[in-house]
C-alpha positions as CSV (number, residue, x, y, z in Angstrom):
1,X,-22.9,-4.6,94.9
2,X,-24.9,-4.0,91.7
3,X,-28.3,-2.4,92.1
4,X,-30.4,-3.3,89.4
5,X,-33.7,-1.2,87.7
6,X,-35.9,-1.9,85.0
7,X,-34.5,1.3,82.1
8,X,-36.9,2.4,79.6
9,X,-35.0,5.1,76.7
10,X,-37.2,6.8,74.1
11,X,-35.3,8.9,71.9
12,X,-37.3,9.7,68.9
13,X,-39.3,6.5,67.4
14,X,-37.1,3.8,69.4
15,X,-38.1,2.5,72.3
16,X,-35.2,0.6,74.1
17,X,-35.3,-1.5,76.6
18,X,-32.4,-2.1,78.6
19,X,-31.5,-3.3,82.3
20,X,-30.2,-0.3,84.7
21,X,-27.9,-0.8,87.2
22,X,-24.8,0.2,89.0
23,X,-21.8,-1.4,90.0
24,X,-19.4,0.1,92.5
25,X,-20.8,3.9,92.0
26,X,-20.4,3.4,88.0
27,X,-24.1,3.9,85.9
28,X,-24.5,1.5,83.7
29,X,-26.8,-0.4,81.3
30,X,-27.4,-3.6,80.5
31,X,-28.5,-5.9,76.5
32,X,-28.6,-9.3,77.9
33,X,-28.8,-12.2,74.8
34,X,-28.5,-15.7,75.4
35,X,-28.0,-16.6,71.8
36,X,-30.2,-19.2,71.2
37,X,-31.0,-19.6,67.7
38,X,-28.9,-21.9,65.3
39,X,-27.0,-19.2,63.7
40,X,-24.8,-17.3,66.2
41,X,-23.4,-15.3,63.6
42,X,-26.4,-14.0,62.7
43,X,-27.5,-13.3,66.4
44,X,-24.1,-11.8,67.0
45,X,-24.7,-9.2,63.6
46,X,-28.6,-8.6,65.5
47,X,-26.6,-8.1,69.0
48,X,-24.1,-5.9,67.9
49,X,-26.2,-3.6,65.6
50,X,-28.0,-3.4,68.5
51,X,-25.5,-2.4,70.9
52,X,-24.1,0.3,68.5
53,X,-27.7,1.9,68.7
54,X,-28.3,2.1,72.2
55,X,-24.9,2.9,73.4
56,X,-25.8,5.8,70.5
57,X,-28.7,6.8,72.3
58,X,-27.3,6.1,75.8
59,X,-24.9,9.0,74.9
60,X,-27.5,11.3,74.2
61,X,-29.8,10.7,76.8
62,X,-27.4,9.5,80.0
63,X,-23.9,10.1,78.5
64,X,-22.9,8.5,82.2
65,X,-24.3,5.4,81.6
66,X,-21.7,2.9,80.1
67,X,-23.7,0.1,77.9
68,X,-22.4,-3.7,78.6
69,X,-23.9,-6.8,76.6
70,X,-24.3,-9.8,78.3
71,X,-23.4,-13.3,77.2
72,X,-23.8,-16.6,78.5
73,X,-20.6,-17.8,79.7
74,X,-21.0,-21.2,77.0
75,X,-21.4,-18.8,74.2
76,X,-18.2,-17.4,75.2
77,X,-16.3,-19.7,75.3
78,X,-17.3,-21.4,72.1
79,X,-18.2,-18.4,70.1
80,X,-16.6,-15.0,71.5
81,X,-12.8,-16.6,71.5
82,X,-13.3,-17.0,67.6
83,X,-10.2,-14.8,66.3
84,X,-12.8,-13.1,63.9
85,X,-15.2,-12.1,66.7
86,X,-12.7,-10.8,69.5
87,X,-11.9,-8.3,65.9
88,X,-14.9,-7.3,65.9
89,X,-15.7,-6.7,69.7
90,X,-12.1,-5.5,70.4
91,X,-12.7,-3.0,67.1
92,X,-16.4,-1.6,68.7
93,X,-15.3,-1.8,71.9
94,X,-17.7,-4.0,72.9
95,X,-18.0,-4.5,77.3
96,X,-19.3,-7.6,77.8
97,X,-20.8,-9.1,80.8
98,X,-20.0,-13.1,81.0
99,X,-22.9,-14.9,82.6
100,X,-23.4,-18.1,83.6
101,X,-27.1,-19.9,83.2
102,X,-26.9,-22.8,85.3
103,X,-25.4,-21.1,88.0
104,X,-27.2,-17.9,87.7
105,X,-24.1,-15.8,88.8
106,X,-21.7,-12.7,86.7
107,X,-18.2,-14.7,85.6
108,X,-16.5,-12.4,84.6
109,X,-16.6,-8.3,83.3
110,X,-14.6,-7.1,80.5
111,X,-14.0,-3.7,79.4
């Protein structure tokens, strides 16, 4: 069962917006991106400078909280299997949610 919440961090000047929730007694947050634009390299740089930050400030303000991004389950599998990028998210340690759109439903977790 994941319990969801709207999460709103200020730490400083940034104002982060995130999706609460927990799943099975674990706190955790929530980036979603659906990678949209043409470049998904360049949405991928956006995502994961954004996921360093607020699993930065997640560990200041709710070191309990474990930070997940969320990615469509297409994107995935045509993007996320690329040798170069499963460097980079084994390297940050990247969780990812895999979601699918049509379907509206969690494929699959990764830690």
């Amino acid at each position: 069962m994941v319990l969801l919440a709207t999460y709103d961090l200020r730490l400083a000047t940034c104002d982060l917006r995130l999706l609460a929730a927990e799943k099975a007694g674990e706190k955790i947050a929530v980036e979603i991106k659906n990678f949209v634009s043409a470049s998904k390299i360049s949405e991928f740089h956006m995502a994961l400078g954004q996921f360093i930050n607020y699993r930065t400030a997640l560990r200041v303000e709710e070191p309990n909280r474990t930070l997940y991004l969320a990615v469509p389950l297409v994107t995935y599998n045509d993007f996320f299997n690329l040798s170069f990028i499963q460097t980079v998210v084994n390297e940050n340690k990247l969780k990812l949610i895999i979601y699918n759109l049509e379907t509206e439903s969690i494929e699959q977790w990764t830690n």
